[in-house]
C-alpha positions in Angstrom: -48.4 45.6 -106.7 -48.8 42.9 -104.3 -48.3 39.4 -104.9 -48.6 35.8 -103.6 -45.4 33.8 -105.0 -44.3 30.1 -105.1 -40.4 30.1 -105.3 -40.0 25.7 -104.1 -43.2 23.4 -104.2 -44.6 22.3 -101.2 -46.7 22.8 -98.3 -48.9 25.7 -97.7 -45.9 27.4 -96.1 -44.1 28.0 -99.2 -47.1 31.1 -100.1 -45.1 34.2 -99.8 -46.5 37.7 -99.8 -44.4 40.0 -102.3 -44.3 43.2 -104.0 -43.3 42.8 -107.1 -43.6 45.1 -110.3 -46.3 45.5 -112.2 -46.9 43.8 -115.4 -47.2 44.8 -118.8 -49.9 43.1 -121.3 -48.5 41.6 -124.1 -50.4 41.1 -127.4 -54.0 39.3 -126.8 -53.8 39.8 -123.0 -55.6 42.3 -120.8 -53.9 44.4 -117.4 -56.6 43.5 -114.8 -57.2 45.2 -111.5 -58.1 42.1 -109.5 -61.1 42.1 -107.0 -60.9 38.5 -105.7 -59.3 35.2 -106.8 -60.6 32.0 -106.4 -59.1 29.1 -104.3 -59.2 26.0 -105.7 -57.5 22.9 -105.5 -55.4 22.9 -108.7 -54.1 25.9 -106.9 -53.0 23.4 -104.7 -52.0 20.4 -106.9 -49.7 23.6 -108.2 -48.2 24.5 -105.2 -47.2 21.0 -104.1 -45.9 20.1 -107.4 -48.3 17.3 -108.6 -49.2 19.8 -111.6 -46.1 21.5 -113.3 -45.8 25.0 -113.3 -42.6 27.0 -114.2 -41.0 28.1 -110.8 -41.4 30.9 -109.5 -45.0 31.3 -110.7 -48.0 33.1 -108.5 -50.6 30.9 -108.1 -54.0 31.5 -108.8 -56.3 30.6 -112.1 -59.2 32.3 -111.4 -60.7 35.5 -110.6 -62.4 38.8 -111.2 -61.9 42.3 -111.8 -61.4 45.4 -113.5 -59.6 46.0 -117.1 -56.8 48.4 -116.6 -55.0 48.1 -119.9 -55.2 46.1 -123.0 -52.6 44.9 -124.9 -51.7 45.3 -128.8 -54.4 43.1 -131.0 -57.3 42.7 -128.4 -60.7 43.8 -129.1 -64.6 43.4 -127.6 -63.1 45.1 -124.4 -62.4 48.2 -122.9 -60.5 50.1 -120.0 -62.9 50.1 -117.2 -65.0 47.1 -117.8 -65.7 44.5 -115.2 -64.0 40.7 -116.2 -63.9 37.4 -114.9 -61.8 34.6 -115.9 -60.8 30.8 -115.5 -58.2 28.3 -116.5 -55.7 28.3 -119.0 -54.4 31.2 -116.9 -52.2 31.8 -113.5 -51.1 35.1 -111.8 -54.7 35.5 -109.9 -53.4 35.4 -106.2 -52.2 39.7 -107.1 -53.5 42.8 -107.2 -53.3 43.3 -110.2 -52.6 40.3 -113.0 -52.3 39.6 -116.7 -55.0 37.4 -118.4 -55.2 36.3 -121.8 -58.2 38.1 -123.7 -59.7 34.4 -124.8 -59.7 33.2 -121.3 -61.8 36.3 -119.8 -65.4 37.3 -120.4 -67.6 40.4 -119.4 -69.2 40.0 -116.0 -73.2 40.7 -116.4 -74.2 43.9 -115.1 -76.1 43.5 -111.7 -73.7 41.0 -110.5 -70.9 41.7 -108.3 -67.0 40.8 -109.0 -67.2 38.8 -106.2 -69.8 36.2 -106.9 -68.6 36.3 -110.7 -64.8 35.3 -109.3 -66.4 32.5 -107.5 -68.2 30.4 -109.8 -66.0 30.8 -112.9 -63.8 27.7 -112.7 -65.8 25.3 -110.4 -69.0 26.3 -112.4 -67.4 25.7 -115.9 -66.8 22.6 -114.4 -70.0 21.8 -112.8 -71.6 22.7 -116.4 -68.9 20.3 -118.3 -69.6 17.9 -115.7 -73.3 17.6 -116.2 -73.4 18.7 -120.0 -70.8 16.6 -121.6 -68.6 14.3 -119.5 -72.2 12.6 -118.6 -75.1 14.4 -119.6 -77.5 13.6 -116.9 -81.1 13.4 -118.0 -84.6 13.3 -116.5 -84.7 11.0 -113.7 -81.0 9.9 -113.1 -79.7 9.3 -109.9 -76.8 10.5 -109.7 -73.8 10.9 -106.6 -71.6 13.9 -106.0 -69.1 14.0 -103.2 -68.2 16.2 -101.5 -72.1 17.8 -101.9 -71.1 20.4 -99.7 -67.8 22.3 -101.6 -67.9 25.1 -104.0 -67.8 22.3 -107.0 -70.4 20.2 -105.0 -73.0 22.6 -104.5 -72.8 23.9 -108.1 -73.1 19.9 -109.1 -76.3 19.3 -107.2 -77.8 22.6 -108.5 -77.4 21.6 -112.0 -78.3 18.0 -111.7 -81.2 19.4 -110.5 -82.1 21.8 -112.9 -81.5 19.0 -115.5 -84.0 16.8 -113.8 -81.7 14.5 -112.1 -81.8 12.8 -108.6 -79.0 13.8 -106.5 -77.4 11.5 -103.5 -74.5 13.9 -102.0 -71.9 13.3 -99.7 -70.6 15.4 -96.4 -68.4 15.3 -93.7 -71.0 17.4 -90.9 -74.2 18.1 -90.4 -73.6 22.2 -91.4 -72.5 20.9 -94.5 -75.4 18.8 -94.7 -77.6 21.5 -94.4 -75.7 23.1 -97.2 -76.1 20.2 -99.5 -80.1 20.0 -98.7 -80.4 23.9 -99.3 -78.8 23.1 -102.7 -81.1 20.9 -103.8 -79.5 17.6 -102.5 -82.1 14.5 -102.7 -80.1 12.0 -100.3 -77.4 13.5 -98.1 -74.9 10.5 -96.3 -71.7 10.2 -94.5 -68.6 8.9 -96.4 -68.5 5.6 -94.2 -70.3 2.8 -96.0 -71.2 5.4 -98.7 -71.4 2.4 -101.3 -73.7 0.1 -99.0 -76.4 3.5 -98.8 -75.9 3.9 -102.4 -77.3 0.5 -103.0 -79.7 0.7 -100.6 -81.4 4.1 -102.0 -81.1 2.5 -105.6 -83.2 -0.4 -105.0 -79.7 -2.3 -104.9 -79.2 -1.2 -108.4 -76.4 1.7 -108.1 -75.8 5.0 -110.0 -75.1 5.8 -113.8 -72.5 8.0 -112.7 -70.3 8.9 -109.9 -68.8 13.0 -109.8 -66.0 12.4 -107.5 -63.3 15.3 -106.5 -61.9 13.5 -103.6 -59.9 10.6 -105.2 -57.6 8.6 -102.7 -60.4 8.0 -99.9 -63.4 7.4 -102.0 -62.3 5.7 -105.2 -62.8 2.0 -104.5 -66.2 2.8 -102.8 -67.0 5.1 -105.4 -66.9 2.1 -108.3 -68.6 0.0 -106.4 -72.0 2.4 -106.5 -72.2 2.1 -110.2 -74.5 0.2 -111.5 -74.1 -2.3 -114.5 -71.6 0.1 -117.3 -71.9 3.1 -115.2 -69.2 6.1 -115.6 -67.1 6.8 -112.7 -65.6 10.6 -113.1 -62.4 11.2 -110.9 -62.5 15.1 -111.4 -59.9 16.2 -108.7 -57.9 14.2 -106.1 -58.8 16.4 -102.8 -57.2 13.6 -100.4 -54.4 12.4 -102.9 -53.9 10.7 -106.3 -55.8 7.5 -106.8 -53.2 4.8 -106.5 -52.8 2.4 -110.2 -55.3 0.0 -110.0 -56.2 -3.0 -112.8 -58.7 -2.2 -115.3 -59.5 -5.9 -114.6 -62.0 -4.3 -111.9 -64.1 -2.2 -114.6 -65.2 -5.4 -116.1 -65.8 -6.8 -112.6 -67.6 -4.2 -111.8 -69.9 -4.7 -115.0 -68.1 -3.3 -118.2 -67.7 0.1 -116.2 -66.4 3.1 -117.8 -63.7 5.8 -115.9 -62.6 9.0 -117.1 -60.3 11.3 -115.7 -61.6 14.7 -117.1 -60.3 18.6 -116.7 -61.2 21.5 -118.5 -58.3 22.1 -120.6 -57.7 20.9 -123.0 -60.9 18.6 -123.5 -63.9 20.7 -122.4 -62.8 24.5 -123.4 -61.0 23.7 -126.5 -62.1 26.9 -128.5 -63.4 30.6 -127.6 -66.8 29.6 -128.6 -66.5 26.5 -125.7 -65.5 29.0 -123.1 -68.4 31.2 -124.2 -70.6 28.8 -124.1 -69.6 27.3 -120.4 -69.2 30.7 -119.0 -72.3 32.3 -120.3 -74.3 29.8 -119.6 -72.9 29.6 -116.2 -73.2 33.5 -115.6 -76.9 33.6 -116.8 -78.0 30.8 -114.8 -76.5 32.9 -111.7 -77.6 36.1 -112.7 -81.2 34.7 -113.4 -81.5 33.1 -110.0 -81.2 29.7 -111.2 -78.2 28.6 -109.5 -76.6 30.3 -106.5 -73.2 30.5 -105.2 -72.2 29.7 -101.8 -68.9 32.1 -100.6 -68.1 30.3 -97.7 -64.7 32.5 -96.2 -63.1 35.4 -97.8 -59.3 35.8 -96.9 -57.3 39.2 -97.6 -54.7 38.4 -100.1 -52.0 38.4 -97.0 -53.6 35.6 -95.9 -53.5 32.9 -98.9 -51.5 30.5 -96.9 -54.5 30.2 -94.4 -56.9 29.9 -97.1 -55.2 26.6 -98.4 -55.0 25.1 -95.1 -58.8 25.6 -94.3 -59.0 24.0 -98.0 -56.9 21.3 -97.1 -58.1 20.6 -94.1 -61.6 20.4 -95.0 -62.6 23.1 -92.9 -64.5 25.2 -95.7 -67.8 24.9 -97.5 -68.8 26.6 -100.2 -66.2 28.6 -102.3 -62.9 30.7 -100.8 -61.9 34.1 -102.0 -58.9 35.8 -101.5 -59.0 39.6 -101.5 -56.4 42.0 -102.9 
């Protein structure tokens, strides 16, 4: 088989393009043919180093595909069926890959491996997002940066469907159309994002801010919240946040900040997968929320991928393909 392998951390450079054996499933684990992996940005936390991983190691924590084997103890699958899977699991950027049994589920029938590999992990976390970090109700107002990426898009869409108000940032007009064809209320530049905020809140602010950007947006991003409103630093796209004084949360009025991921805290059981990924899967399957696939990248090409990711040169989601 053919792999993508990270031997040092650090830039996209260090993506190398192997052959390598092909693995065997151990007990609870299922031999997967894959038909595309995700690329997301804990793929490249990984790669960099920010987020441990046991070198060498190929990247990769999300996917789709085709069972080719199961190992000793697993049941509620069988050889030939169609799987997707997310988090808790790395060895996606392959042909063919070993995933736990408890991190995969069946991909509905009607819906291709490709759109199923692309809204696993960013629509888990769209769902956790929305259902239990802050569940939004019926007339919040609520801003999502970065309106535009795979994470963003799925954000608005649900906000939405939950009755909610959504102010999105972008960095272009294309991706501004993006964000309005998702469902996007308010769509503004980054600069003076805080200043618009207030001004499309009758000077009030938001409940909640979903930022995945970090570094750049942080300080602007508190000051959008209104009076004990949750700030949600989800992902550091332009870098880790730097410390800061908690002193600022009571300036800000008693605000609240979390730092949320899905594992451990919102897929601690098999049922809490399930639940995340079914209900994500349904809602696509039904119509209800749809997935943008902005680029798809032959597996050869992974280093590319994380550069256009990096760069900010995508919208929508990125798929490699074995």
């Amino acid at each position: 088989m053919h792999s993508i392998t990270v031997d040092r951390t650090g830039g996209p450079e260090v993506l190398r393009y192997r052959e390598l054996p092909d693995p065997v499933p151990e007990r609870g684990e299922l031999l997967v043919d894959v038909a595309a992996a995700g690329v997301n940005f804990i793929d490249v936390y990984q790669r960099e180093g920010r987020y441990r991983a046991g070198l060498p190691f190929v990247p990769g924590r999300e996917g789709a595909g085709t069972v080719a084997r199961l190992g000793e103890g697993v049941s509620g699958f069988t050889v030939g069926q169609r799987v997707a899977w997310a988090s808790g699991v790395l060895g996606s950027y392959s042909t063919r890959a070993v995933i736990p049994a408890q991190r995969a589920v069946a991909v509905p029938d009607g819906m291709d491996p490709e759109t199923a590999a692309a809204v696993m992990l960013q629509g888990m976390t769209a769902h956790y997002l929305t259902h239990s970090t802050y569940e939004v109700q019926r007339g919040d107002t609520v801003l999502v940066h970065a309106a535009a990426g795979g994470t963003g898009l799925l954000l608005t869409q649900l906000v939405k469907l939950l009755g909610g108000r959504v102010i999105g940032t972008v960095s272009s007009p294309e991706k501004e159309k993006l964000a309005r064809r998702a469902g996007a209320d308010e769509v503004i530049a980054y600069e003076g994002f805080d200043r618009k905020v207030r001004d499309l809140t009758g000077g009030e602010g938001v409940p909640v801010v979903y930022d995945g950007v970090g570094r750049v947006t942080f300080d602007r991003s508190l000051a959008s919240l209104r009076t004990r409103g949750l700030m949600v630093l989800y992902g550091g796209a332009s870098g880790p946040v730097p410390p800061f004084d908690p002193i600022r949360l009571l300036d800000g009025g008693g605000l609240f900040l979390t730092r949320p991921t899905l594992i451990p805290a919102y897929l601690r059981t098999r049922e809490e997968f399930l639940w995340r990924a079914g209900d994500v899967l349904r809602r696509v399957a039904s119509g209800d929320l749809r997935v943008h696939i902005g680029h798809r990248y032959p597996l050869a090409d992974a280093r590319r991928a994380h550069e256009d990711l990096e760069g900010r040169r995508s919208a929508g989601k990125l798929l490699l393909i074995p």
